[in-house]
N, CA and C atoms as a LAMMPS dump frame, in Angstrom:
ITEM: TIMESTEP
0
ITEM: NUMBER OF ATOMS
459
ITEM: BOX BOUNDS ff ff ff
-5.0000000000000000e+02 5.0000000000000000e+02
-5.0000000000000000e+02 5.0000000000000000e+02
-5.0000000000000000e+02 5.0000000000000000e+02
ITEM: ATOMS id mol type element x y z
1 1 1 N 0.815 -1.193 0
2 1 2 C 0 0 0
3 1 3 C 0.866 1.267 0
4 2 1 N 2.066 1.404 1.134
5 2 2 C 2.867 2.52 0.87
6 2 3 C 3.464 2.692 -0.413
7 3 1 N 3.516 1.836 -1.708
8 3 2 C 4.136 1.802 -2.797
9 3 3 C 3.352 2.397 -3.81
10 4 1 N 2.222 2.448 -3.563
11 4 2 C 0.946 2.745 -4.22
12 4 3 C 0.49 3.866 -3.774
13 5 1 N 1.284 4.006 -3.097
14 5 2 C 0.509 5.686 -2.23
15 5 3 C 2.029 6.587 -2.816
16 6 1 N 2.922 6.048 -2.703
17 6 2 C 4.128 6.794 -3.075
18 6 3 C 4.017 7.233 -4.684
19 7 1 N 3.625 6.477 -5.748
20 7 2 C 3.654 6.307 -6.793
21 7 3 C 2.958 7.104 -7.127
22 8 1 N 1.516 7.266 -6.505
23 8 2 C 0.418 7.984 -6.836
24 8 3 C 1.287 9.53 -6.675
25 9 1 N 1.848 9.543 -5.316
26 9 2 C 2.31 11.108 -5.271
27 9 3 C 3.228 11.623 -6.048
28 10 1 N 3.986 10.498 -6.492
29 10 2 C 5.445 10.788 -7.575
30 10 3 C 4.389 11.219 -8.813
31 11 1 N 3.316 10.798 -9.423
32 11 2 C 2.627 11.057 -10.348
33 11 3 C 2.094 12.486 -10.531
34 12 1 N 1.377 12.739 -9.346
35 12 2 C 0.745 14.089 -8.695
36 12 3 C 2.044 15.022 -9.063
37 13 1 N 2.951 14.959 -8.356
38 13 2 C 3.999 15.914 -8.872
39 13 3 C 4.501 16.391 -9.784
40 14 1 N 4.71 15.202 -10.693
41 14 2 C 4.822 15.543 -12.278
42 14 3 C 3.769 16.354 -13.422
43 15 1 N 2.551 15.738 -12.608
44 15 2 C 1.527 16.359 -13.288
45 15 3 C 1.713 17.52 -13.111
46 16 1 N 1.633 18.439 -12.135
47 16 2 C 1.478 19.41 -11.327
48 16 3 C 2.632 20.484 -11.637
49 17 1 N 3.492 19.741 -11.684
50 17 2 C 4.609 20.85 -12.408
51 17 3 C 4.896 20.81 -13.885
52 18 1 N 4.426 19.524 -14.469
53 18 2 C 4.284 19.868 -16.064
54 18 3 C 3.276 21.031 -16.137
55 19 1 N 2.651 21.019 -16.076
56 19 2 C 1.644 22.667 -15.44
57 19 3 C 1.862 23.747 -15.455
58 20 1 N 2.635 23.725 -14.456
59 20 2 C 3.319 25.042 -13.707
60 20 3 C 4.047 25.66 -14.844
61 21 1 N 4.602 24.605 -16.044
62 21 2 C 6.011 24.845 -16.26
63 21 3 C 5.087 25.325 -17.724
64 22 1 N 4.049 25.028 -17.866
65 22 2 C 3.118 25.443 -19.773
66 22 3 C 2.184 26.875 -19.624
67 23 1 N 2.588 27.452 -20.01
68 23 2 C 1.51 29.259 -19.825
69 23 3 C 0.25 28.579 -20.141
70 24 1 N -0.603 29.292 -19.648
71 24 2 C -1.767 28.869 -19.592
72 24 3 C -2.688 30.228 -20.557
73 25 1 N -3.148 30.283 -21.414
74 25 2 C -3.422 31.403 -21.972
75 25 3 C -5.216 31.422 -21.68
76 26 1 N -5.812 32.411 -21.63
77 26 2 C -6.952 32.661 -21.582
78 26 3 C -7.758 32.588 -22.988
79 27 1 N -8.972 32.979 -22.972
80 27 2 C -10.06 32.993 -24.035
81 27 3 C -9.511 33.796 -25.176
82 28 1 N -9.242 35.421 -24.631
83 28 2 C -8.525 36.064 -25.42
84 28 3 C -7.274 36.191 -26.347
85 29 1 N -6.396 35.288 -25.383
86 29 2 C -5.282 35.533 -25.711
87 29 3 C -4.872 34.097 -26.835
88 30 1 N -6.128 33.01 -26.707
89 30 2 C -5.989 31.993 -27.757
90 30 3 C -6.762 32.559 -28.532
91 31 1 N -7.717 33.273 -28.719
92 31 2 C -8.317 34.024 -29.536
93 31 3 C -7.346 34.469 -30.859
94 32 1 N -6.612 35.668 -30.266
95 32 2 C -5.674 36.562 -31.094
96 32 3 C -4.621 35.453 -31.394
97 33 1 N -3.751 34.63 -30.902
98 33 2 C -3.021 33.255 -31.273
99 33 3 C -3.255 33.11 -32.218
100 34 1 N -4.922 32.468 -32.649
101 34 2 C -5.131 31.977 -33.353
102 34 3 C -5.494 32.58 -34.713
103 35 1 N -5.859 34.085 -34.549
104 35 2 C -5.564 34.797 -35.956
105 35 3 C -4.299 34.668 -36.312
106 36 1 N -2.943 34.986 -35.347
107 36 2 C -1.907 34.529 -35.834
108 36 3 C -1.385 33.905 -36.863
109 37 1 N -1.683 32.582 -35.926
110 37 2 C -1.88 31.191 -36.799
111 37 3 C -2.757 30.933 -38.674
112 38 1 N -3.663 31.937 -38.326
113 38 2 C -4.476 31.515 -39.38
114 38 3 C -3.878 32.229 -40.332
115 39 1 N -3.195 33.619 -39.844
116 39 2 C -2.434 34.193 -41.229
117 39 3 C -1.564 33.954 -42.073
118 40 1 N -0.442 32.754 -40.727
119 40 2 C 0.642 32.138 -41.093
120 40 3 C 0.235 30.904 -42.294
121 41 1 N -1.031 30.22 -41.896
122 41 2 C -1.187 29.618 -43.105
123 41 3 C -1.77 30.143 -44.433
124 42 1 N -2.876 31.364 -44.406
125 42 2 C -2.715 32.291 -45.523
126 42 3 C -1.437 32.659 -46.529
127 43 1 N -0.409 32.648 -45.146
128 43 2 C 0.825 33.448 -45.887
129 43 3 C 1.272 31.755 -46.997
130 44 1 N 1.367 30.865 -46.262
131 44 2 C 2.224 29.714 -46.335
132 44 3 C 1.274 29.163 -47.391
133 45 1 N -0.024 29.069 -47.618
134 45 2 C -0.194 28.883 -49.053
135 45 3 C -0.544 29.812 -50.378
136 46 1 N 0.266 31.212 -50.037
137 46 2 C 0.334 31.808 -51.174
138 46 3 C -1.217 32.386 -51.635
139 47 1 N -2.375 31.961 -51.245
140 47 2 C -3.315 32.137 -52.073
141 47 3 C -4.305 33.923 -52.252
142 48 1 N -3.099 35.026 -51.662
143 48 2 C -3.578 36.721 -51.411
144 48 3 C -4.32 36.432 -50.467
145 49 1 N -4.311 36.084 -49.606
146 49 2 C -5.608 36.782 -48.619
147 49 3 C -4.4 37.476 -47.411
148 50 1 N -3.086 37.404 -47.882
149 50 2 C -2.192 37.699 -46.874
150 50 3 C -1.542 38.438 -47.418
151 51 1 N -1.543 40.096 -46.747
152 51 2 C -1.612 40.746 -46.138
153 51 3 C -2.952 40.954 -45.862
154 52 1 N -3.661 41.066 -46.959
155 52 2 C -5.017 42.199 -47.54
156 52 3 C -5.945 42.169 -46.603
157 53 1 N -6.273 40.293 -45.84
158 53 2 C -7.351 40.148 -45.006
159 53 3 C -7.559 40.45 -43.704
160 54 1 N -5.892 40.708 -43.126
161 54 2 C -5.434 40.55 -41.705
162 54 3 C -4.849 42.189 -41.216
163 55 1 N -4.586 42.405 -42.447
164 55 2 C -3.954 44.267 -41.431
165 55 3 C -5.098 45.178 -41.486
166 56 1 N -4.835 45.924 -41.043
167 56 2 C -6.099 47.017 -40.636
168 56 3 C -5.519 48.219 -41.668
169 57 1 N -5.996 49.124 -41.885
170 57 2 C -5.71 50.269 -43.007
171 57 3 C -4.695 51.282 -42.515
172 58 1 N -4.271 50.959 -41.231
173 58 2 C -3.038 52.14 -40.637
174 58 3 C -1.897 51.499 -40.416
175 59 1 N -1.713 49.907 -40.702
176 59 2 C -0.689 48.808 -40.61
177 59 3 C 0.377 49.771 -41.207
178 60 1 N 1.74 49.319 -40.162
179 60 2 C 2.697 49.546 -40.236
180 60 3 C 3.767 48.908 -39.93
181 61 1 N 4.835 48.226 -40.261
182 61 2 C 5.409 47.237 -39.939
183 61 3 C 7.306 47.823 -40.03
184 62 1 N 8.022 47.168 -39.429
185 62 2 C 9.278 47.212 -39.635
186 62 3 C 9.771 46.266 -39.649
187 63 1 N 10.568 44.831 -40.548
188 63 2 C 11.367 44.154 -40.353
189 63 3 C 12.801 44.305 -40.227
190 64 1 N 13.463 42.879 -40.406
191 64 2 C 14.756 42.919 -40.379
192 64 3 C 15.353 42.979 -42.036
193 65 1 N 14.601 42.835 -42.476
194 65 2 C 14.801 43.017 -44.372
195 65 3 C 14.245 44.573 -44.857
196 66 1 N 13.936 45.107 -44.489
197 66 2 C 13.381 46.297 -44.704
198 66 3 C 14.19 47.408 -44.004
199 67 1 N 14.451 48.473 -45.038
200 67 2 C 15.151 49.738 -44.495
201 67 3 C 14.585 50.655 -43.65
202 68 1 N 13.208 50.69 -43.679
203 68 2 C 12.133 51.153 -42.767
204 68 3 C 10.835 50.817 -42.532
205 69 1 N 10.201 51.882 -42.296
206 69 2 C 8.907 51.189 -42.297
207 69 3 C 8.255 50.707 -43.426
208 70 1 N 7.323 50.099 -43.037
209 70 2 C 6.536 49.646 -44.192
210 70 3 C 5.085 49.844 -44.276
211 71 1 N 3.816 50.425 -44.887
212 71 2 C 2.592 50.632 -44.732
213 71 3 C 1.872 49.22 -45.217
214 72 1 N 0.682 49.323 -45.209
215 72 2 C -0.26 48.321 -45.716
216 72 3 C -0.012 48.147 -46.864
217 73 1 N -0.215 49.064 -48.39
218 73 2 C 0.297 48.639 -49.502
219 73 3 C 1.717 48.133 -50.094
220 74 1 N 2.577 48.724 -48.938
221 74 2 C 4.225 48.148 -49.556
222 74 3 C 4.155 46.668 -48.961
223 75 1 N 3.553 46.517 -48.292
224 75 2 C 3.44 45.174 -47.178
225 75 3 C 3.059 43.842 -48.27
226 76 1 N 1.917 44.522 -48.928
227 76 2 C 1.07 43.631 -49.852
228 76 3 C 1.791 43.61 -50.552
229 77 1 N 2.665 44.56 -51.532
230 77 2 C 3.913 44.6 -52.895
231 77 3 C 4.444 43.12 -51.861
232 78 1 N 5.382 43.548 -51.672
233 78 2 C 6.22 42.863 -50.834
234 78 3 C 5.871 41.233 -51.094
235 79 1 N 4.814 41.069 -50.158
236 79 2 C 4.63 39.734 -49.528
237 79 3 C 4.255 39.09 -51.32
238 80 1 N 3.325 40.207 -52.039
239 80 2 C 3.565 39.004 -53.636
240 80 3 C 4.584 38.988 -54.054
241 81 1 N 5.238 39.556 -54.029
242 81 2 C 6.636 39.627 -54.694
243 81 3 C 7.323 38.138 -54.113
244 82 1 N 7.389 38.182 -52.928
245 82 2 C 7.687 37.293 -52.342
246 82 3 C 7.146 35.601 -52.414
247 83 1 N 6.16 35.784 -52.929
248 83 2 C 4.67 34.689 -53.043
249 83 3 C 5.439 34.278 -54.989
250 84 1 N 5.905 35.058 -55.365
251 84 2 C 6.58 34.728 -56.691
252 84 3 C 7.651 34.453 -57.028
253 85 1 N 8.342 34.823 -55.964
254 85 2 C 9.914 34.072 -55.75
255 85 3 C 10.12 33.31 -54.92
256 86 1 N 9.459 32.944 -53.963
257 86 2 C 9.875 31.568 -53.049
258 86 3 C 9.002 31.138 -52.638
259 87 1 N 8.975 29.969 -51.71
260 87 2 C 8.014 29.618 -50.978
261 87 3 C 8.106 29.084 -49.789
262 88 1 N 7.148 28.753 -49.172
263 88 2 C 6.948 28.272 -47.859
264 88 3 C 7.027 26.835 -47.649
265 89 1 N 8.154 26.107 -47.433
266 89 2 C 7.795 24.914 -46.915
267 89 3 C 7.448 23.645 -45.785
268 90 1 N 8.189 24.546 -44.802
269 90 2 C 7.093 24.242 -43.68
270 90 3 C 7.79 25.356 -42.358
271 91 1 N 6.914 25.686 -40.91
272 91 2 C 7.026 26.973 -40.595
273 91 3 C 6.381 25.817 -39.316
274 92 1 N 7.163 26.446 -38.315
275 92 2 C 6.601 26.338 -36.467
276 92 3 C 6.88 27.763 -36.031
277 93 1 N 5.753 27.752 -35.565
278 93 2 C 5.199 29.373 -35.012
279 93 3 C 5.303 28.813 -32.853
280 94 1 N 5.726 29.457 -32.219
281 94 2 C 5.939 29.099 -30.503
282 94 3 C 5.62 30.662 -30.063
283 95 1 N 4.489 30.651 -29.457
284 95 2 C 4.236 32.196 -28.714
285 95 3 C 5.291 32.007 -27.354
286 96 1 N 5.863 33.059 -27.383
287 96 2 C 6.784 33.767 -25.989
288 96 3 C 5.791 34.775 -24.768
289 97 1 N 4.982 35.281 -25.174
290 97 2 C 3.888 35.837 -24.668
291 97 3 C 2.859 36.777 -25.261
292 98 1 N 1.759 36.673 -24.704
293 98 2 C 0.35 37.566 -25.456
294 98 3 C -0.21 37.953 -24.744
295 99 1 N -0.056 39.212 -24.36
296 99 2 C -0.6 40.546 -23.426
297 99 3 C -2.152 40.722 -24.458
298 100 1 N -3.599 40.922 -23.655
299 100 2 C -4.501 41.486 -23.945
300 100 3 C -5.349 42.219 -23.34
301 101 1 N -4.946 43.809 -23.401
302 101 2 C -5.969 44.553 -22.848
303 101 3 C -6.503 45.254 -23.486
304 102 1 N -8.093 44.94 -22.942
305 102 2 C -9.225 45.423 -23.756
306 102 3 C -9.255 44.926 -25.206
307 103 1 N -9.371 46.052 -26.428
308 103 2 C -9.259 45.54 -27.6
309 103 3 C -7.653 45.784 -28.234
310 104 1 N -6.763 45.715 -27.481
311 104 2 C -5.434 45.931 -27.961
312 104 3 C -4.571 44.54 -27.736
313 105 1 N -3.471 43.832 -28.392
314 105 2 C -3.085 42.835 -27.935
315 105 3 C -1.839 42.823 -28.374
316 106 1 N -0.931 42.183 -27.807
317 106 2 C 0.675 42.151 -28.056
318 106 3 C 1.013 40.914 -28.11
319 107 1 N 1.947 40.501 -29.1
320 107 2 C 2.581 38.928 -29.484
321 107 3 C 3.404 38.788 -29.745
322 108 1 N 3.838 38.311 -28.789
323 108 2 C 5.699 37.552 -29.447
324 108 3 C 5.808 36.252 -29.418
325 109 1 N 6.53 36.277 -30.354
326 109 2 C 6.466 34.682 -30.6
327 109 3 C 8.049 34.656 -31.386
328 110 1 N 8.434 33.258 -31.784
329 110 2 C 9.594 33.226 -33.038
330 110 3 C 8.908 31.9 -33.966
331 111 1 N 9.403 32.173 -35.071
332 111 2 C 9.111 31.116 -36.041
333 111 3 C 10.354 30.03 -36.282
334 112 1 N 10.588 29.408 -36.916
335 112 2 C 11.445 28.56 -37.394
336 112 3 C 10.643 28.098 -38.709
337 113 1 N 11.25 28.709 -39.707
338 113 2 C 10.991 28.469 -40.904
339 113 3 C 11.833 28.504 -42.204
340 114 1 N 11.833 27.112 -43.121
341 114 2 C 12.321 26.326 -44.455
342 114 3 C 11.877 27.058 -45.52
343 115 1 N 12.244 28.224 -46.353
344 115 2 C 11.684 28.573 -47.749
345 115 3 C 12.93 27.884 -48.559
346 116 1 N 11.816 28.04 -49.814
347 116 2 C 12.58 27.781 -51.042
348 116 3 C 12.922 28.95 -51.965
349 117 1 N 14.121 29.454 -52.433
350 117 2 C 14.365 30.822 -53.086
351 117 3 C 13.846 30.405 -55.024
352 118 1 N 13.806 31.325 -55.595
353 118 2 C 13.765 31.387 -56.9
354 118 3 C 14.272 30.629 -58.024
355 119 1 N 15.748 30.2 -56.792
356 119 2 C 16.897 28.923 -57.667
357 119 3 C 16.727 27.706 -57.256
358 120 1 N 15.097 27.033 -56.108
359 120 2 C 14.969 25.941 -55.435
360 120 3 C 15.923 25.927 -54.748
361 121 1 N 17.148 26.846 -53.707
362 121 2 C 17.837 26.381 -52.755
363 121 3 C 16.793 26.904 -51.271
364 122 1 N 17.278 25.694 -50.616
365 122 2 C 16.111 25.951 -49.235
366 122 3 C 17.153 26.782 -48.374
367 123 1 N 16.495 27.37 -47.282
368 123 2 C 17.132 28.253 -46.293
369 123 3 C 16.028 28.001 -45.411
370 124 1 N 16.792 27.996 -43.974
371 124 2 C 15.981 27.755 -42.771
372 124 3 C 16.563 29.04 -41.819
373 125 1 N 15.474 29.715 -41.185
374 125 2 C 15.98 30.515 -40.452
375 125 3 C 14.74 30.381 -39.104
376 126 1 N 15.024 31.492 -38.155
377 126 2 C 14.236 31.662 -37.019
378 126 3 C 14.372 33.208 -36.775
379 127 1 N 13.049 33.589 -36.646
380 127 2 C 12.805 34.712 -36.486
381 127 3 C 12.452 35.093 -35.239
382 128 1 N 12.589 36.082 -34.989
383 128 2 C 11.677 36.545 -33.46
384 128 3 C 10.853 37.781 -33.848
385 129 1 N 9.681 37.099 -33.233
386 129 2 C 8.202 38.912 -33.951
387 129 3 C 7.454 38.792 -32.854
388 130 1 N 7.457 40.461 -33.484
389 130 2 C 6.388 41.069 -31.962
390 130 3 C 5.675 42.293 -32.875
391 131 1 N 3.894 41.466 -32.924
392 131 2 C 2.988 41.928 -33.001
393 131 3 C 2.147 42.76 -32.567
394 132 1 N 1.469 44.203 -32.734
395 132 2 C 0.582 44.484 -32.218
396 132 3 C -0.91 44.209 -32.779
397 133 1 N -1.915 43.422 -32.533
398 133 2 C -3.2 43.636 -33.025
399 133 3 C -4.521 44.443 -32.492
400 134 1 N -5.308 44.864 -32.997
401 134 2 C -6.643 45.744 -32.669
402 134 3 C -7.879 45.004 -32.682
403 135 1 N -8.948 45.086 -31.844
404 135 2 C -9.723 44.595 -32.42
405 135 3 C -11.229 45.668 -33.005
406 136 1 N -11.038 45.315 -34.399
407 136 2 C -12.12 46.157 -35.186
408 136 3 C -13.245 45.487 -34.923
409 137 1 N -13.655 46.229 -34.121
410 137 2 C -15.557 45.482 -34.271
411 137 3 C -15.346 44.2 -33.781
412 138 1 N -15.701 43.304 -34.164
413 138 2 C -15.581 41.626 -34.233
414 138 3 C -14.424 41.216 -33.823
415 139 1 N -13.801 41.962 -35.262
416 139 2 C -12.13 40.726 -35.903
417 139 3 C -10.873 41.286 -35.521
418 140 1 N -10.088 40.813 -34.676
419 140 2 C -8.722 41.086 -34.755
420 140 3 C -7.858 41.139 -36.02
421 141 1 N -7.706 42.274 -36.334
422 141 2 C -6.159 43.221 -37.095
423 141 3 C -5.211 43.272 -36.918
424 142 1 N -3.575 42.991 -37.583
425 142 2 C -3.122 43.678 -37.394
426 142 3 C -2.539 45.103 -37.593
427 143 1 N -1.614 45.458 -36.766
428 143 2 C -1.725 47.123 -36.657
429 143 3 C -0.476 47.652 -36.743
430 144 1 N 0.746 46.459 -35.958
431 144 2 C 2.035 46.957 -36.405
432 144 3 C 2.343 45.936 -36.213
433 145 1 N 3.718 45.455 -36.614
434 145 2 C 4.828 44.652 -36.318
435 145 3 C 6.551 44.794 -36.519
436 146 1 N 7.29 44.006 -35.773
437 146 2 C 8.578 43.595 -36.222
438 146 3 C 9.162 42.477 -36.117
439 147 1 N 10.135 42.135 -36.622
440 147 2 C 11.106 41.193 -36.358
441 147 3 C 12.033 41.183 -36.899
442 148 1 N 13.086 40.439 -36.623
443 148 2 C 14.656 40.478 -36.378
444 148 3 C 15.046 39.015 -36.87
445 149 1 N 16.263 38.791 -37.033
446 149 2 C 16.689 36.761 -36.919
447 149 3 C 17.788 37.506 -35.918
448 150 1 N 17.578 36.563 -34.855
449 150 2 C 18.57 36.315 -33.583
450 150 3 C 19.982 35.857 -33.707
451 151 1 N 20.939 36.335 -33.254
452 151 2 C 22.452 35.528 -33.916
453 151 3 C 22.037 34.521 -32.825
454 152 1 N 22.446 33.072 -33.651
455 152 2 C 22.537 32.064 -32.854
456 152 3 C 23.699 31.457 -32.554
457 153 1 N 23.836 30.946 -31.373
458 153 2 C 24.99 30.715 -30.831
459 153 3 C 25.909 29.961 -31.856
């Protein structure tokens, strides 16, 4: 019986701190995630609904490829341009954290993602982005962003 009682508690513990150790996100904050998510596969199969469906009309963005900012229409140039020279072949998106207050929301996350360039050579990189989204009415927008690639060790 003490073996069975021990076991049970060695179990309890593990559970309990696998837990501790996974963010726990709310209604909201899987909410906005999941526009995330849904853009990343917009983007990843090429088919325009990415930028056009997801930024809001004051979108402004700065990457690490870009000399400055960028508005909603250079965003859209861009991303076809991009949609015609390479592609997406597969992409893991990991949120770092998602602040939501009220209708405003903040996201960071990094990707790890395989394109293919213009000459079929693949490149894998990892990004780190931090989103701001709005919410219009209903639907979460986004409103600004950036990101960087991290020197890795």
């Amino acid at each position: 019986m003490q073996l069975i009682r021990l076991c049970f508690v060695t179990l309890l513990v593990f559970v309990f701190s696998a837990q501790a150790q996974q963010p726990s996100w709310n209604e909201a904050q899987m909410e906005v995630w999941d526009i995330v998510q849904k853009s990343w596969v917009d983007d990843a199969a090429e088919n325009g609904n990415w930028p056009k469906d997801y930024v809001h009309e004051n979108y402004v963005s700065w990457g690490a490829d870009s000399g400055g900012p960028s508005y909603k229409a250079s965003t859209i140039k861009w991303s076809r341009y991009s949609d015609e020279s390479s592609s997406t072949l597969i992409y893991e998106n990991s949120p770092a954290s998602i602040t939501v207050v009220g209708d405003t929301a903040v996201v960071n996350y990094y990707s790890t993602t395989v394109m293919t360039d213009s000459e079929a050579k693949r490149e894998r990189s990892v990004t780190r982005i931090s989103e701001v989204l709005i919410r219009d009415g209903k639907k979460w927008m986004f409103l600004s962003g950036s990101n960087f690639e991290p020197k890795m060790n």
